[in-house]
DOVEX-388396 format. One record per residue (C-alpha): residue number from 1; x, y, z; residue in three letters. Coordinates in steps of 0.25 Angstrom, whole numbers, padded with zeros to 4 digits. Last residue first. Layout:
# DOVEX-388396
<rec><i>NUM</i><c1>X</c1><c2>Y</c2><c3>Z</c3><aa>Ala</aa></rec>
...
***
This chain:
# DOVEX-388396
<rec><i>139</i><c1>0067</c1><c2>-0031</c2><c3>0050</c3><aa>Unk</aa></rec>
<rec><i>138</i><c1>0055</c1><c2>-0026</c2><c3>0047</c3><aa>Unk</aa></rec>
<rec><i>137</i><c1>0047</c1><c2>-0040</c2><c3>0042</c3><aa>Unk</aa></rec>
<rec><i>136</i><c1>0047</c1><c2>-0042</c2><c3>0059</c3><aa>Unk</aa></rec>
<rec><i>135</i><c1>0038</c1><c2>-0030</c2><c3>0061</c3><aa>Unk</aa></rec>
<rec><i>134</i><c1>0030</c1><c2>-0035</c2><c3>0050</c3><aa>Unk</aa></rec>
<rec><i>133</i><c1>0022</c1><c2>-0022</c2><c3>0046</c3><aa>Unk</aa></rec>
<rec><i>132</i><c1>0008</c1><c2>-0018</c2><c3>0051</c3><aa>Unk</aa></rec>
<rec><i>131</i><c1>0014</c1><c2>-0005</c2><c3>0058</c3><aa>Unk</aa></rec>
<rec><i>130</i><c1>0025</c1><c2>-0002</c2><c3>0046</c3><aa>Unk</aa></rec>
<rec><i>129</i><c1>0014</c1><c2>-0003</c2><c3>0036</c3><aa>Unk</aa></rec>
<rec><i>128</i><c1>0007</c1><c2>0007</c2><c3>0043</c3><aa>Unk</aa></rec>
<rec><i>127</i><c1>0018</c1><c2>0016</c2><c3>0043</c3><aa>Unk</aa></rec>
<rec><i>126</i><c1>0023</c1><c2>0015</c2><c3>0027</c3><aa>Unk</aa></rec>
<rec><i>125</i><c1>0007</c1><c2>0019</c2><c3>0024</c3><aa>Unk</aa></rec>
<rec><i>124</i><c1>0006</c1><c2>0030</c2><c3>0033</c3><aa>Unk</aa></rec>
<rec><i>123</i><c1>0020</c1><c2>0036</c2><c3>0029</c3><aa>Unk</aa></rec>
<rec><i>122</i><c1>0015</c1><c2>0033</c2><c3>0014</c3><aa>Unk</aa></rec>
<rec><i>121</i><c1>0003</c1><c2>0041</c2><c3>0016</c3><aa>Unk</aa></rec>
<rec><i>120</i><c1>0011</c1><c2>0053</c2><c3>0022</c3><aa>Unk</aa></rec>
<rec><i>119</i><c1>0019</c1><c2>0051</c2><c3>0010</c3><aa>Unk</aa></rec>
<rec><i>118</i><c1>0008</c1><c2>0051</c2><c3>0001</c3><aa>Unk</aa></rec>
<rec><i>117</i><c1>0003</c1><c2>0066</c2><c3>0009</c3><aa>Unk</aa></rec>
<rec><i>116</i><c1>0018</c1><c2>0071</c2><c3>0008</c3><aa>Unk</aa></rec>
<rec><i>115</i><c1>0017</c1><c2>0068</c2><c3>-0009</c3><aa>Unk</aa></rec>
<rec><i>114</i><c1>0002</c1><c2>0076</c2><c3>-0009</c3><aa>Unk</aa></rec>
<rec><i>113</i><c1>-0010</c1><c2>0066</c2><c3>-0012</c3><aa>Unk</aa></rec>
<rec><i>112</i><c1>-0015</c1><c2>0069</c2><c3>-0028</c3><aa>Unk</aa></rec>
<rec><i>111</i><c1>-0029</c1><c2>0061</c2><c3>-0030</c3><aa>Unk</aa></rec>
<rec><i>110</i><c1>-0039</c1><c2>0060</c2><c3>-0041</c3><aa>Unk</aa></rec>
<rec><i>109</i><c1>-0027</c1><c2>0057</c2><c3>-0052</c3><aa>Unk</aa></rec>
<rec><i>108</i><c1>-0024</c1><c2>0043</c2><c3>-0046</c3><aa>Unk</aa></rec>
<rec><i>107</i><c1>-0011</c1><c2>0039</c2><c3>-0052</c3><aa>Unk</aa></rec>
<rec><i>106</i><c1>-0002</c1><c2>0049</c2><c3>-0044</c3><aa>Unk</aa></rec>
<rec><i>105</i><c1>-0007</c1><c2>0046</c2><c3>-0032</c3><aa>Unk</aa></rec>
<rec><i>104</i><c1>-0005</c1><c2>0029</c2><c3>-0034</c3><aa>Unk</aa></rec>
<rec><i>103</i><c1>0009</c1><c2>0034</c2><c3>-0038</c3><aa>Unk</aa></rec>
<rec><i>102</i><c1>0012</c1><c2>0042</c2><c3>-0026</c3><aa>Unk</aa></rec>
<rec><i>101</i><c1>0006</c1><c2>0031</c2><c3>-0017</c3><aa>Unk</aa></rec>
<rec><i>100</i><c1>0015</c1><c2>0020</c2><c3>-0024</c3><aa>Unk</aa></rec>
<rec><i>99</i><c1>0028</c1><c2>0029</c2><c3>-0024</c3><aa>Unk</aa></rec>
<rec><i>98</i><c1>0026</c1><c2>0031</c2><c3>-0009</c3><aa>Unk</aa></rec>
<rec><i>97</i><c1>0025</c1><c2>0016</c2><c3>-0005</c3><aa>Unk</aa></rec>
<rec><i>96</i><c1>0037</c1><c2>0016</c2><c3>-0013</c3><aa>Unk</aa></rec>
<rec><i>95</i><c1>0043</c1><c2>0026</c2><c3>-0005</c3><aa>Unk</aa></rec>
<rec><i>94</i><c1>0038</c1><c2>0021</c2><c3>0009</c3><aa>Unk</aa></rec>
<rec><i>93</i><c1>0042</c1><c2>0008</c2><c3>0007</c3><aa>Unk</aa></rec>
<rec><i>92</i><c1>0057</c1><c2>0011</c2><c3>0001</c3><aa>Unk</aa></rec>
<rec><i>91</i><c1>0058</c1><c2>0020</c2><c3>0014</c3><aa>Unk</aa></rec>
<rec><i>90</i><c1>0053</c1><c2>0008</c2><c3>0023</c3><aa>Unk</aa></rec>
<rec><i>89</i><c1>0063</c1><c2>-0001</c2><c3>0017</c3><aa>Unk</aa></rec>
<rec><i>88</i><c1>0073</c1><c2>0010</c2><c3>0019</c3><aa>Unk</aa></rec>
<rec><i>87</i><c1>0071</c1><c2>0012</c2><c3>0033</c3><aa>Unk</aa></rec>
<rec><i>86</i><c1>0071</c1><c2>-0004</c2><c3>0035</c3><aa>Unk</aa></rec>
<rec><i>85</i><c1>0086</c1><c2>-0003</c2><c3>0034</c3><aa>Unk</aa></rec>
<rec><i>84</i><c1>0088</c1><c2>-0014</c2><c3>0023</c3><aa>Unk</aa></rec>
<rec><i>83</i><c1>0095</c1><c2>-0027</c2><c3>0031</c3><aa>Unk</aa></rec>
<rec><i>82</i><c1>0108</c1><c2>-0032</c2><c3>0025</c3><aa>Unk</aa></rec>
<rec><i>81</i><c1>0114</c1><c2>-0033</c2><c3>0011</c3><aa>Unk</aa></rec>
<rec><i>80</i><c1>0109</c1><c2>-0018</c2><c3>0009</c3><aa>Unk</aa></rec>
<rec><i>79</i><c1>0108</c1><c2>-0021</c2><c3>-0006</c3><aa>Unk</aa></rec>
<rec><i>78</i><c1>0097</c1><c2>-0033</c2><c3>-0002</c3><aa>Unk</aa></rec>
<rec><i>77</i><c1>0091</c1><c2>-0024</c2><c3>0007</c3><aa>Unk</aa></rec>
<rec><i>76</i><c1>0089</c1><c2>-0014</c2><c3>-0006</c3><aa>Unk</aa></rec>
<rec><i>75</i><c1>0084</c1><c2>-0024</c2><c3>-0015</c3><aa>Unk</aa></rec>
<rec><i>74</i><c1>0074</c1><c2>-0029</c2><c3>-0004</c3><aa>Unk</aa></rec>
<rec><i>73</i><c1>0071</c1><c2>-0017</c2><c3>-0003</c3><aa>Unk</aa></rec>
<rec><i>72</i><c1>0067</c1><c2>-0014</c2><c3>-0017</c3><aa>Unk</aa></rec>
<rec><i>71</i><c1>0061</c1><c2>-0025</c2><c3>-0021</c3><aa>Unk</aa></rec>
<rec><i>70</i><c1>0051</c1><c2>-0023</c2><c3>-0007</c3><aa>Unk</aa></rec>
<rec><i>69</i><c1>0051</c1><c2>-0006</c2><c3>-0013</c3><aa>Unk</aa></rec>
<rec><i>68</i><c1>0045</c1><c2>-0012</c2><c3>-0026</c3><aa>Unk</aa></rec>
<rec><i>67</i><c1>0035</c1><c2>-0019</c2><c3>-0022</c3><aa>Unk</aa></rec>
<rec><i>66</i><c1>0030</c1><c2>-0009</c2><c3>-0012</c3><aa>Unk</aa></rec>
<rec><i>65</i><c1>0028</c1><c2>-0003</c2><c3>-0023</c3><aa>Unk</aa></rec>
<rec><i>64</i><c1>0021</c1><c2>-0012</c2><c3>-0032</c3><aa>Unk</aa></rec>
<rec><i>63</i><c1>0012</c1><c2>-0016</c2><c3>-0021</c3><aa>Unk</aa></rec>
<rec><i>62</i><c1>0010</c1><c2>0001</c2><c3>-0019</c3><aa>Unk</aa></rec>
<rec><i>61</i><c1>0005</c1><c2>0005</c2><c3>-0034</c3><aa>Unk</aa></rec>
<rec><i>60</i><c1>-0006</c1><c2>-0005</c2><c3>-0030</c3><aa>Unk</aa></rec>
<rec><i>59</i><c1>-0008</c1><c2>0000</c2><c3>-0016</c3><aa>Unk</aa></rec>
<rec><i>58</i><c1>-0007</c1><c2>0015</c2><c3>-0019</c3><aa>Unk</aa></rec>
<rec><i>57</i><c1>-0017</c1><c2>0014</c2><c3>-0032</c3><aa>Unk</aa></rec>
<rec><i>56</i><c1>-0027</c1><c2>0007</c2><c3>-0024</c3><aa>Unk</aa></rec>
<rec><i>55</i><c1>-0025</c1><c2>0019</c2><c3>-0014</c3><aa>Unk</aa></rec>
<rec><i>54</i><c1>-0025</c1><c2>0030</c2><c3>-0026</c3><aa>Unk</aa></rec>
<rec><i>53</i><c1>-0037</c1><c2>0023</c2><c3>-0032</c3><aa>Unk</aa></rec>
<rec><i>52</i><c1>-0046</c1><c2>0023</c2><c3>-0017</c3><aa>Unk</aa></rec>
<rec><i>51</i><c1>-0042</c1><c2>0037</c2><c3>-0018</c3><aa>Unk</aa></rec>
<rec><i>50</i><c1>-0045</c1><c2>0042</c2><c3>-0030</c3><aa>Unk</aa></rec>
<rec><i>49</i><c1>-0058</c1><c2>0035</c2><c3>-0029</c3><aa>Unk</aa></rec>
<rec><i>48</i><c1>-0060</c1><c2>0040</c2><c3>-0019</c3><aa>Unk</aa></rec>
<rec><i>47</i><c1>-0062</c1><c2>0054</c2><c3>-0026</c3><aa>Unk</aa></rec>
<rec><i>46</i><c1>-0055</c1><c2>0066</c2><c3>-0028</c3><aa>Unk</aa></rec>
<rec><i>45</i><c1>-0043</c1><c2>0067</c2><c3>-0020</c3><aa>Unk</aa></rec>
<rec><i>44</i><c1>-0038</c1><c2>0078</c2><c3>-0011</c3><aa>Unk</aa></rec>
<rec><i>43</i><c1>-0027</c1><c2>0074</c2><c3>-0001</c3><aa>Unk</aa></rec>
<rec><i>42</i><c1>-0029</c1><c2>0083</c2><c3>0012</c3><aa>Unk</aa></rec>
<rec><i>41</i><c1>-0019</c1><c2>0077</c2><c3>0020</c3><aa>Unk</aa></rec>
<rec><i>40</i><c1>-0029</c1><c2>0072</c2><c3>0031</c3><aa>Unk</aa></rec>
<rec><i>39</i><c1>-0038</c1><c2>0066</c2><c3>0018</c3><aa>Unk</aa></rec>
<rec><i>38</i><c1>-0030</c1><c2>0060</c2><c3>0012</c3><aa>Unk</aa></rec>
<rec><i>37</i><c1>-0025</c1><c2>0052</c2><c3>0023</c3><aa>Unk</aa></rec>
<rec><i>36</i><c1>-0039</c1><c2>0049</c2><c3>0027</c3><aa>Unk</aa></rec>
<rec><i>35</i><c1>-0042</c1><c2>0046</c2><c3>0010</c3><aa>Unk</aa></rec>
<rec><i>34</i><c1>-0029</c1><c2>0038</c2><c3>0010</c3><aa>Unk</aa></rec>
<rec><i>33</i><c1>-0031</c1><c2>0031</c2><c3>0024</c3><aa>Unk</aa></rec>
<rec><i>32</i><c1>-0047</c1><c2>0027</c2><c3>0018</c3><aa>Unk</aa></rec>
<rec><i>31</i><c1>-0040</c1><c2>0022</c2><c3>0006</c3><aa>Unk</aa></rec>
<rec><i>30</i><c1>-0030</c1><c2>0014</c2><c3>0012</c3><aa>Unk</aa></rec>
<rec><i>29</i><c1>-0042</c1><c2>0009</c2><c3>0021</c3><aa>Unk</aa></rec>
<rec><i>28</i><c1>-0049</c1><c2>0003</c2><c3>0007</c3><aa>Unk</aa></rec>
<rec><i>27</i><c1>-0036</c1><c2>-0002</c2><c3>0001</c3><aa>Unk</aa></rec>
<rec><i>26</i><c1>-0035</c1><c2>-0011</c2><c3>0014</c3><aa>Unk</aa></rec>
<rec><i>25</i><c1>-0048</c1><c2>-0015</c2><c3>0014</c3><aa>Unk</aa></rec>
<rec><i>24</i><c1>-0050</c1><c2>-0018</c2><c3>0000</c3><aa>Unk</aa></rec>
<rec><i>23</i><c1>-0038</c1><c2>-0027</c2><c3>0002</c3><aa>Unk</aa></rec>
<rec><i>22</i><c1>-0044</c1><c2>-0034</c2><c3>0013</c3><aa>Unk</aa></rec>
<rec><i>21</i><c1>-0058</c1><c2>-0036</c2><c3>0007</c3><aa>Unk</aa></rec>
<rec><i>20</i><c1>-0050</c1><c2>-0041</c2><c3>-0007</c3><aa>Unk</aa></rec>
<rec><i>19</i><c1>-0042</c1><c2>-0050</c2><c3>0000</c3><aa>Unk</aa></rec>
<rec><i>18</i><c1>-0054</c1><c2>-0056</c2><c3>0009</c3><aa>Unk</aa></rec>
<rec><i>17</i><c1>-0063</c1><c2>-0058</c2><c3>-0003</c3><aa>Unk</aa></rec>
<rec><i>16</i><c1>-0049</c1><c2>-0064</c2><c3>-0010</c3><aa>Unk</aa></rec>
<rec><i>15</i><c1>-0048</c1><c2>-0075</c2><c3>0000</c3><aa>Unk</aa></rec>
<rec><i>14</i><c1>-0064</c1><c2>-0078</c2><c3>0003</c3><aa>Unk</aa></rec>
<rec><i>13</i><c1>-0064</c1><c2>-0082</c2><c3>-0012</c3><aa>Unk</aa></rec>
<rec><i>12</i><c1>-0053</c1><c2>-0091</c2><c3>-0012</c3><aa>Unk</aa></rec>
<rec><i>11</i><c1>-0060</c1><c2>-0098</c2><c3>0000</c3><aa>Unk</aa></rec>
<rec><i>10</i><c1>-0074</c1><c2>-0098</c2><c3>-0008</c3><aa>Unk</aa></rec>
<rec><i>9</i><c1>-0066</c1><c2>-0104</c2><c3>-0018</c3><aa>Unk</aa></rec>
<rec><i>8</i><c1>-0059</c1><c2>-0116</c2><c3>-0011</c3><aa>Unk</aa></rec>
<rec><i>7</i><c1>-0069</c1><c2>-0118</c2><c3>-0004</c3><aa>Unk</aa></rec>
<rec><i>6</i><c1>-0077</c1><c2>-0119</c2><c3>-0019</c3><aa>Unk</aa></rec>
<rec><i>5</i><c1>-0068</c1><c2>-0128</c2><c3>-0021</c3><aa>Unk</aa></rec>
<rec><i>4</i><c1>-0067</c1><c2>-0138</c2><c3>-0010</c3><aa>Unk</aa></rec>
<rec><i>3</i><c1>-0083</c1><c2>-0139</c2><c3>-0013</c3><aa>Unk</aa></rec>
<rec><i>2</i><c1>-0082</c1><c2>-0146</c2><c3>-0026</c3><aa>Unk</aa></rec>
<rec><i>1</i><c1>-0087</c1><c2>-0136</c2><c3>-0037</c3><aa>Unk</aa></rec>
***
């Protein structure tokens, strides 16, 4: 191999080392805000593994969500023929973001989190999003 291809390599490498590190740690704090969550409303699973599959779960069954509710807005601000209230862009976020955790939930059979409990979850969830999102993507 000349040497601007193994640069090449080494660089491509480095990319999908640091991907993979990032995303291990964002799944691996969700799980550690589940289990905390879980824990302060009494949510009985029977194993981590339950957990670290309802979490992965969530965040796959959530890409197609969230998906799904940006088609949908875009739909429903297209009918609006001006701006969309952002209230009902949040409302399609939480709902959908709602279907995803109740799907996951129902899926993994080691864990069973109460309807007010995934709601309390989706609050969470809809509220950091809000502090780390765009302030100028809102309007």
């Amino acid at each position: 191999m000349n040497n601007k291809n193994s640069g090449n390599m080494i660089g491509i490498i480095i990319v999908i080392v640091l991907a993979a590190c990032s995303l291990g740690a964002l799944i691996g704090l969700s799980i550690f805000g589940f289990a905390g969550l879980f824990r302060v409303f009494g949510v009985q699973y029977d194993s981590n593994m339950s957990l670290i599959l309802l979490v992965v779960l969530y965040f796959v069954i959530g890409l197609v969500c969230d998906f799904i509710a940006v088609l949908l807005a875009k739909m429903a601000s297209a009918a609006y023929k001006k701006d969309m209230p952002v209230f009902v862009k949040y409302i399609l976020n939480c709902c959908f973001s709602w279907l995803a955790l109740y799907i996951a939930d129902e899926l993994v059979s080691g864990i069973a989190v109460p309807f007010y409990t995934e709601w309390i979850a989706v609050a969470i969830l809809f509220a950091l999003e809000l502090a780390i999102e765009d302030k100028d993507k809102i309007k």
